[in-house]
C-alpha positions as CSV (number, residue, x, y, z in Angstrom):
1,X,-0.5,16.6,17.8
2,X,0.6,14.2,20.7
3,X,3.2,12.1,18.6
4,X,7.0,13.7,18.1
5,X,9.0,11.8,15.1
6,X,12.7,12.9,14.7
7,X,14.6,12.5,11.6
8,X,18.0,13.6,13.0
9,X,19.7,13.3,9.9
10,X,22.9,16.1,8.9
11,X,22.5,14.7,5.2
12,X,18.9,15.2,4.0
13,X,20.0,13.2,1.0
14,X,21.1,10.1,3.0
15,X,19.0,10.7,5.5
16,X,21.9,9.7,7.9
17,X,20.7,9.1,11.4
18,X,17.5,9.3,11.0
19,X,15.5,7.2,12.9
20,X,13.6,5.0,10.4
21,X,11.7,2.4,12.2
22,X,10.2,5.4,14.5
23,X,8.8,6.6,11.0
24,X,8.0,3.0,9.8
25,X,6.0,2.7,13.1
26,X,4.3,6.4,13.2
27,X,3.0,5.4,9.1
28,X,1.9,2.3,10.7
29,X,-0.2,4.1,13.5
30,X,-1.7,6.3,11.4
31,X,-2.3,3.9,8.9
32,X,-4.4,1.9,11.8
33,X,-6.3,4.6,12.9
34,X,-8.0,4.5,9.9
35,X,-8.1,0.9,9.5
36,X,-7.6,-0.9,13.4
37,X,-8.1,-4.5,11.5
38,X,-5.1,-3.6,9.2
39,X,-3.3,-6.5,10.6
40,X,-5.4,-9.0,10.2
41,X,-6.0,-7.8,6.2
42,X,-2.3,-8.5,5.6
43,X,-2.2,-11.8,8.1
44,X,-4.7,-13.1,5.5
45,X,-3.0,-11.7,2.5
46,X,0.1,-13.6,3.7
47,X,-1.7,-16.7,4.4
48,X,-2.8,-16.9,0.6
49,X,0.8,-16.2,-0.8
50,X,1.9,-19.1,1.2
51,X,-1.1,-21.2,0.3
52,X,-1.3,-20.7,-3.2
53,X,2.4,-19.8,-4.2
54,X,4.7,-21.3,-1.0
55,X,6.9,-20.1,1.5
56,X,10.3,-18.4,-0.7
57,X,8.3,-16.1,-3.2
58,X,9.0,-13.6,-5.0
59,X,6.8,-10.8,-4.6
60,X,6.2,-7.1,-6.3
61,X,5.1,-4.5,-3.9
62,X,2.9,-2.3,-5.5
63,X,2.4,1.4,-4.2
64,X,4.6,0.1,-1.5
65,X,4.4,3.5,0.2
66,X,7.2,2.7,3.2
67,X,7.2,-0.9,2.9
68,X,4.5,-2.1,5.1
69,X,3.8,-5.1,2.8
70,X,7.5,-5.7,2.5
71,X,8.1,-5.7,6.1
72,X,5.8,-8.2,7.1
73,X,6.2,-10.5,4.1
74,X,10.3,-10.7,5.5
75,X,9.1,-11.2,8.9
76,X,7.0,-14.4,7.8
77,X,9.0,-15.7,5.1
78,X,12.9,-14.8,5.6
79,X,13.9,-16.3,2.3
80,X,11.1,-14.2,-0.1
81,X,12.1,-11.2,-1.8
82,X,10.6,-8.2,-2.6
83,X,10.5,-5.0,-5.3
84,X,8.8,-1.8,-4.1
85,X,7.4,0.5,-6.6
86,X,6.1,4.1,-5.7
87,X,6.1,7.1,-6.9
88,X,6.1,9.0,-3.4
89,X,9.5,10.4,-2.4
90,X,8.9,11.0,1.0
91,X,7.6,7.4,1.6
92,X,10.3,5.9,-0.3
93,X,12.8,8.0,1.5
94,X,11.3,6.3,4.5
95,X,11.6,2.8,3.3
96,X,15.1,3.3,1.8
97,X,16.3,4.2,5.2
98,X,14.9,1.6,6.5
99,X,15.7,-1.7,4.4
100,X,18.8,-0.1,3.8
101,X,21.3,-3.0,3.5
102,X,18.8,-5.8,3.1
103,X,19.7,-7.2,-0.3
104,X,16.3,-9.0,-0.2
105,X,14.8,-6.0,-1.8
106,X,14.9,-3.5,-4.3
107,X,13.0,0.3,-4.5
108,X,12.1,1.5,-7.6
109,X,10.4,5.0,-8.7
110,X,7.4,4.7,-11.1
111,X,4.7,6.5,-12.1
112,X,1.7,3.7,-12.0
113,X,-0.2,5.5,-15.1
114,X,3.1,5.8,-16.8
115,X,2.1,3.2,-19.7
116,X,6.0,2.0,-19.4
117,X,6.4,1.5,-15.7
118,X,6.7,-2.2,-16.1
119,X,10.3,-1.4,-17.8
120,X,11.3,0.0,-14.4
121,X,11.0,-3.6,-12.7
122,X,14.1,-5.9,-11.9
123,X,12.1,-8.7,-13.0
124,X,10.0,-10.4,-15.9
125,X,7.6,-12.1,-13.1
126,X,6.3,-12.3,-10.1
127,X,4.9,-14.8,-7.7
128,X,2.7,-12.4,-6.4
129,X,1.7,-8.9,-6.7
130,X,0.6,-6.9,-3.4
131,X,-1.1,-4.0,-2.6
132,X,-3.3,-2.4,-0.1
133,X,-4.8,1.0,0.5
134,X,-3.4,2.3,-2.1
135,X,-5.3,1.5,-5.4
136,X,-8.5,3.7,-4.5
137,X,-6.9,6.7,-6.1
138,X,-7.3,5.7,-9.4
139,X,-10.4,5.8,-11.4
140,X,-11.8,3.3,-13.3
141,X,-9.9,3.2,-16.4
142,X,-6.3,3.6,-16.2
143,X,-7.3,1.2,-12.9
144,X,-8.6,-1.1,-15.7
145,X,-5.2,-0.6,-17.3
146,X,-3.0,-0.8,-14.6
147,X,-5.2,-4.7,-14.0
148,X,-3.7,-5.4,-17.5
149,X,-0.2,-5.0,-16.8
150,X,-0.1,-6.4,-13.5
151,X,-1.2,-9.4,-15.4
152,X,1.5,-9.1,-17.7
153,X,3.7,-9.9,-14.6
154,X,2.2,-12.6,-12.5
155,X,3.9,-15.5,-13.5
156,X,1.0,-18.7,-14.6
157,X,0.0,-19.7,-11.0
158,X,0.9,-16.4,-9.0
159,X,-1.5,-14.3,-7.5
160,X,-2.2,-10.6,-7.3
161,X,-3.8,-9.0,-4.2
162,X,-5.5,-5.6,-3.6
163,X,-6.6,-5.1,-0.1
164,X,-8.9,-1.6,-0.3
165,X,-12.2,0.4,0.2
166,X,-14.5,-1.2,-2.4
167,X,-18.0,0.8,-2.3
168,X,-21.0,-0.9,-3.5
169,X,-23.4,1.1,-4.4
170,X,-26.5,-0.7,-4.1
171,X,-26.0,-1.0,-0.2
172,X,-26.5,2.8,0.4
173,X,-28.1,2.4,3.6
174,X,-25.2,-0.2,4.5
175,X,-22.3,2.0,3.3
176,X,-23.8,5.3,5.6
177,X,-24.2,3.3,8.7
178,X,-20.7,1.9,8.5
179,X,-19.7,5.2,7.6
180,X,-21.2,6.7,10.8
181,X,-19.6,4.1,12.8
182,X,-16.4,4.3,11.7
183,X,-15.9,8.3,12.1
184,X,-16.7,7.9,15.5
185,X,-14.5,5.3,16.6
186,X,-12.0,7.7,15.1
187,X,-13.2,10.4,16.8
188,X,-12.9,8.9,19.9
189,X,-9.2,8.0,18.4
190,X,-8.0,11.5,17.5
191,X,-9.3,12.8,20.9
192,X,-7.1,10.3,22.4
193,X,-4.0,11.4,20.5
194,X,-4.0,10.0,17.1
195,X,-2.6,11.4,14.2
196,X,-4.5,11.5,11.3
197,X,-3.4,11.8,7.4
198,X,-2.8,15.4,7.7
199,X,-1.6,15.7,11.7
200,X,1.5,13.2,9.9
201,X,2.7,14.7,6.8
202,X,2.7,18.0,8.8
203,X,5.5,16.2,10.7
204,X,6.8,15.0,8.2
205,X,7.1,18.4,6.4
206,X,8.6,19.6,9.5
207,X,11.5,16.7,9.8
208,X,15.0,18.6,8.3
209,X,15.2,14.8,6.5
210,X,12.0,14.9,4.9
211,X,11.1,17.9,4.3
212,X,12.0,18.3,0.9
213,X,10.7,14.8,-0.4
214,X,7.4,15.7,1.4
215,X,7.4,19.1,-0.7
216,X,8.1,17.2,-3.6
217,X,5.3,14.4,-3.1
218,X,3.2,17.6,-2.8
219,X,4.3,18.8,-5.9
220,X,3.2,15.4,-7.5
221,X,-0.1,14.8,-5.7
222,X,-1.9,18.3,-4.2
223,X,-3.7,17.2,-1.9
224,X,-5.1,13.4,-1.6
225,X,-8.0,12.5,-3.2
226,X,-10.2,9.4,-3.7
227,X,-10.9,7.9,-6.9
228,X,-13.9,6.3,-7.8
229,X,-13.9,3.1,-5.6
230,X,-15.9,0.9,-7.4
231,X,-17.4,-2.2,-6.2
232,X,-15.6,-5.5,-5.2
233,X,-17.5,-7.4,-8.5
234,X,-16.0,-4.7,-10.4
235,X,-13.0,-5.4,-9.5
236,X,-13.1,-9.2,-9.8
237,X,-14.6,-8.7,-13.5
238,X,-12.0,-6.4,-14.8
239,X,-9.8,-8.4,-13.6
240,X,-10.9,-11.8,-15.0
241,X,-10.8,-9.6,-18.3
242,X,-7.4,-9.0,-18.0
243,X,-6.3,-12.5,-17.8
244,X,-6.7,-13.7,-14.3
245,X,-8.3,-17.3,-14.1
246,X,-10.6,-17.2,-10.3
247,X,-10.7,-13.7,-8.9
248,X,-12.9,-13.2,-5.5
249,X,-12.9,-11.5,-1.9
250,X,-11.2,-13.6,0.5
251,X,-11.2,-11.1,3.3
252,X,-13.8,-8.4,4.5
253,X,-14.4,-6.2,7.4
254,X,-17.6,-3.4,6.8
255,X,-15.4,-1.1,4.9
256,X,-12.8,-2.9,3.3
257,X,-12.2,-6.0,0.9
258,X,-8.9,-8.0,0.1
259,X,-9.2,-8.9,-3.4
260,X,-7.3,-12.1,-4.5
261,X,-7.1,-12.9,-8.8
262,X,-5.5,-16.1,-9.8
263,X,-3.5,-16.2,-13.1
């Protein structure tokens, strides 16, 4: 590994003095090597909030991980504000640190297949609900679920977003040469010095501030695992089925899709 992230923190709890934009920034990296147009994916998302719900919104982050969506949401729109839900402590101890004293938004611990983790939220509504690379974890039917409630709390006009891997499976031929391509620009990547998913929480788990929140996101999770990834119509159906008006892609790159559903 070619990347050295200190947490130099004397209070685990508090992480005090830890560094928490270098950790922001190393997820981010990571986070691109997997996904180098990752920028562009929210750049669109943001456009849409601001075309189809305005500038000052109010938005639920969903599997926020360390507050990616969050951080450039305040960066385009000062006056929006934000609720991060995760279920991840070592992530969340991550994004704590580092919105810590921006009242604009508020972290909250939930279990997405918890039937009642809508309770959790500050908030009836939402303008919008965001997510991305985050969703592909769940299988098809407490995904199908989880669509449900989201509607629940998109306010009549408000949006939801899900910007993930969406496999269709009639384009096999497609979906191996994309494949092919992809590994080896990451290849080429890693060999220059990349971390990859693993090279990161192994820091992490090394860090005396988040070590014990990565052994606890262990505890939770095992190792990570894909769910079923099902196509982008998929999605826009069960999602029109759960009470969203106009649901289509309004962003793709060969391997990924940013879903947009209109209440």
């Amino acid at each position: 590994m070619s990347e050295t992230v200190t947490g130099t923190g004397t209070d685990a709890g508090a992480g005090a003095g830890a560094d928490w934009r270098a950790w922001q920034e190393s997820w981010d990296r990571q986070q691109e090597w997997y996904m180098p147009d990752r920028e562009e994916r929210f750049r669109v998302m943001l456009d849409m909030v601001e075309a189809l719900v305005g500038p000052e919104p109010r938005v639920l982050d969903l599997a926020c991980g360390t507050g990616s969506i969050t951080d450039r949401l305040f960066r385009r729109f000062p006056k929006s504000t934000s609720t991060g839900v995760d279920l991840d402590p070592a992530l969340l101890t991550i994004a704590r640190g580092y919105f810590d004293g921006d009242e604009r938004v508020t972290f909250v611990t939930a279990d997405l297949k918890d039937p009642d983790w809508v309770a959790e939220l500050p908030y009836d509504s939402y303008d919008a609900v965001l997510t991305a690379t985050a969703l592909h974890w769940l299988h098809s039917e407490p995904l199908t679920a989880l669509y449900g409630q989201i509607a629940g709390v998109v306010r009549e006009g408000g949006v939801f977003m899900n910007a993930d891997h969406m496999i269709d499976s009639a384009t096999p031929r497609i979906n191996a040469a994309e494949r092919a391509q992809r590994h080896a620009q990451m290849d080429r990547a890693k060999a220059a010095g990349a971390l990859d998913w693993a090279d990161w929480w192994a820091l992490a788990a090394n860090d005396p501030v988040l070590a014990e929140p990565t052994a606890k996101r262990y505890e939770i999770y095992g190792e990570h695992a894909d769910g079923e990834m099902p196509s982008v119509h998929w999605h826009a159906q069960t999602l029109r089925t759960a009470g969203f008006g106009e649901a289509r892609a309004v962003w793709a790159s060969p391997s990924d899709t940013l879903l947009l559903a209109l209440k």
